[in-house]
C-alpha positions in Angstrom: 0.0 0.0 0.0 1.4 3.6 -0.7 1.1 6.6 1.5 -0.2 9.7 0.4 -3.5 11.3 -0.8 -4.4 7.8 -2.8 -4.3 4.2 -1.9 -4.9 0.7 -2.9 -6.6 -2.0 -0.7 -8.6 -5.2 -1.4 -12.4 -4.9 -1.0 -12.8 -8.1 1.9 -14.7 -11.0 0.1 -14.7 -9.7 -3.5 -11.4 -10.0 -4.6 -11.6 -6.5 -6.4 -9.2 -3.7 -6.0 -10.7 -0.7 -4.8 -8.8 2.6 -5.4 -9.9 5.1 -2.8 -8.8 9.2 -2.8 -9.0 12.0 0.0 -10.7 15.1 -1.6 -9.1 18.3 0.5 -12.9 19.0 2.2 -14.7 16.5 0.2 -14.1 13.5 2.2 -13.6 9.9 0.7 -14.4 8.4 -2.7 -14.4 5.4 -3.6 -14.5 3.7 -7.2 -14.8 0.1 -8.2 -14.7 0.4 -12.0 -17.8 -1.3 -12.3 -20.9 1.3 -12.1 -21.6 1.2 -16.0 -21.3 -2.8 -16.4 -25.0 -3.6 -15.4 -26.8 -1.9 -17.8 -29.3 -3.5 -20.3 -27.9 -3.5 -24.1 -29.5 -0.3 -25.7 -30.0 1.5 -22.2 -28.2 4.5 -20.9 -26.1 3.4 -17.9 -27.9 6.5 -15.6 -30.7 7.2 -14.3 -33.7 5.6 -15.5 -33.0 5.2 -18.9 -31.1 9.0 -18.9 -27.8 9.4 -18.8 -27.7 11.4 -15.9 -26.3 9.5 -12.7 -27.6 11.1 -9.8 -30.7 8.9 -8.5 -32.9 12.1 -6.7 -32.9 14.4 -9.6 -36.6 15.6 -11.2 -34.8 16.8 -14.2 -31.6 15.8 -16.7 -30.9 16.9 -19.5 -28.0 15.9 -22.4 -26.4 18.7 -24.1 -24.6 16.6 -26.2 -28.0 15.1 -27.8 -30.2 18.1 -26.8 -32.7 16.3 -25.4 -34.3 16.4 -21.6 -36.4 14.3 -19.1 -38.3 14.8 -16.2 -38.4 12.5 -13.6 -40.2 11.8 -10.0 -36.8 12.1 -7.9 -36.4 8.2 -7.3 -35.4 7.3 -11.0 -38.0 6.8 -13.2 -38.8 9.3 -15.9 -41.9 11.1 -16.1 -41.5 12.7 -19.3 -39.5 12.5 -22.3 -36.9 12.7 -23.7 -38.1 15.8 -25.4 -36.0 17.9 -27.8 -34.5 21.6 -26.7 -31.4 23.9 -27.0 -29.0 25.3 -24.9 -25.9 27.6 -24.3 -23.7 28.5 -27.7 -20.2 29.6 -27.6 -18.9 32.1 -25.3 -22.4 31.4 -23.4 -22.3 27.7 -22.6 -24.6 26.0 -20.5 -22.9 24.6 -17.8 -22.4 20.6 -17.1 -23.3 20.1 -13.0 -25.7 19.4 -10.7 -28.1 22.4 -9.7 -31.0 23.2 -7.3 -34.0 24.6 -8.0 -33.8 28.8 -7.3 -36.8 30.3 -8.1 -39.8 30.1 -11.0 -41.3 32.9 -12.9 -44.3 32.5 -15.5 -43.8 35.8 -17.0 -40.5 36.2 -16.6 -38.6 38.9 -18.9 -34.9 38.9 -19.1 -33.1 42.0 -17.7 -29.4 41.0 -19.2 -30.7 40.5 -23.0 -33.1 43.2 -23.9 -36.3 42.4 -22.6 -36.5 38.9 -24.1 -39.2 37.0 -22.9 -38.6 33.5 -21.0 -42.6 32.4 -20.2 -42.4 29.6 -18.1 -38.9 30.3 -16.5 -37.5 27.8 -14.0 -34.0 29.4 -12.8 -31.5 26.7 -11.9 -28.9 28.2 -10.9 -27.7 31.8 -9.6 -26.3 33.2 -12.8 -29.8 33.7 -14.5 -29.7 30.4 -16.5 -33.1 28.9 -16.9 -35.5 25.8 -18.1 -38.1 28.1 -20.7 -39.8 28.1 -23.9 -38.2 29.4 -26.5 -37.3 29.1 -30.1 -35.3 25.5 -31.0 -33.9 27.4 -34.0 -30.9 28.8 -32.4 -28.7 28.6 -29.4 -29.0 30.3 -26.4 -27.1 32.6 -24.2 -26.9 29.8 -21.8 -30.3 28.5 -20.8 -32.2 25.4 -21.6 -35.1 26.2 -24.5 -38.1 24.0 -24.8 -41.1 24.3 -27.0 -44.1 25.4 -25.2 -46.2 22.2 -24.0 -42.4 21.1 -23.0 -41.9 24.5 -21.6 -45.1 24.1 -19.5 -44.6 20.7 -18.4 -41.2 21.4 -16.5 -42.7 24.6 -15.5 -45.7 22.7 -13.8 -42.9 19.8 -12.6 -39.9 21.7 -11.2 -40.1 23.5 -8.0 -37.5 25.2 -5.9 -34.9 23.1 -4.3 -35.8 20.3 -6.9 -32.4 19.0 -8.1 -31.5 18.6 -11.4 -28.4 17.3 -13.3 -26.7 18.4 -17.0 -24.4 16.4 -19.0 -22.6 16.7 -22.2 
């Protein structure tokens, strides 16, 4: 076994090598290299079907396939996947896990002129959002939906709901 920050021991029983690492203030974490091997041929290895990993999310959504899902927080999808667009360059949306902040019907955008975000679900502090929009074009950063999408994550989301974005 080495000393320092990362180490090697055998799991007891298993006969697999578990490589752990100290995070400065983020504890331990462990990783067997086996998460992804029991999913179904033809499934996403996440979260019901998504490809989203963390199990108490109520929305994910794939930036690399622009497409989202809502789900009930325990891993099964509720709607979806439905098509949207995101953040283009120099405006990115942002790959992480977010909270719920806030939700505004009407909402009208104070940074871009005005622009009107009806059904607005803010997930994080910066002014990103889940709203309709056009599917057209990229965004400066938030994720567009059509309208019955739009609505449906409007009428789903509420604050401190946690969702999750991947590329």
């Amino acid at each position: 076994m080495s000393k320092g920050r990362h180490r090697q021991q055998q799991r007891p029983g298993t006969g697999r090598l578990v490589v752990s690492a100290a995070a400065v203030g983020m504890g331990l974490v462990q990783a067997t290299g086996i998460a992804a091997a029991a999913a179904p041929a033809g499934t996403a290895p996440g979260v019901g079907g998504t490809p989203c990993t963390t199990p108490t999310i109520r929305a994910c959504v794939d930036l690399s396939e622009n497409t989202a899902w809502l789900l009930d927080g325990e891993g099964t999808v509720v709607h979806g996947p439905v098509d949207n667009t995101h953040g283009g360059k120099g405006h990115e949306t942002p790959v992480g896990d977010y909270v719920i902040q806030r939700k505004d019907r009407y909402h009208v955008s104070q940074e871009f002129e005005g622009a009107k975000m009806p059904y607005a679900v803010f997930f994080d502090g910066n002014g990103r959002a889940f709203h309709q929009g056009t599917l057209d074009r990229q965004s400066a950063g938030c994720v567009r939906l059509n309208e019955d999408d739009a609505k449906r994550f409007f009428e789903h989301l509420n604050p401190n709901d946690r969702v999750q974005i991947v590329e």
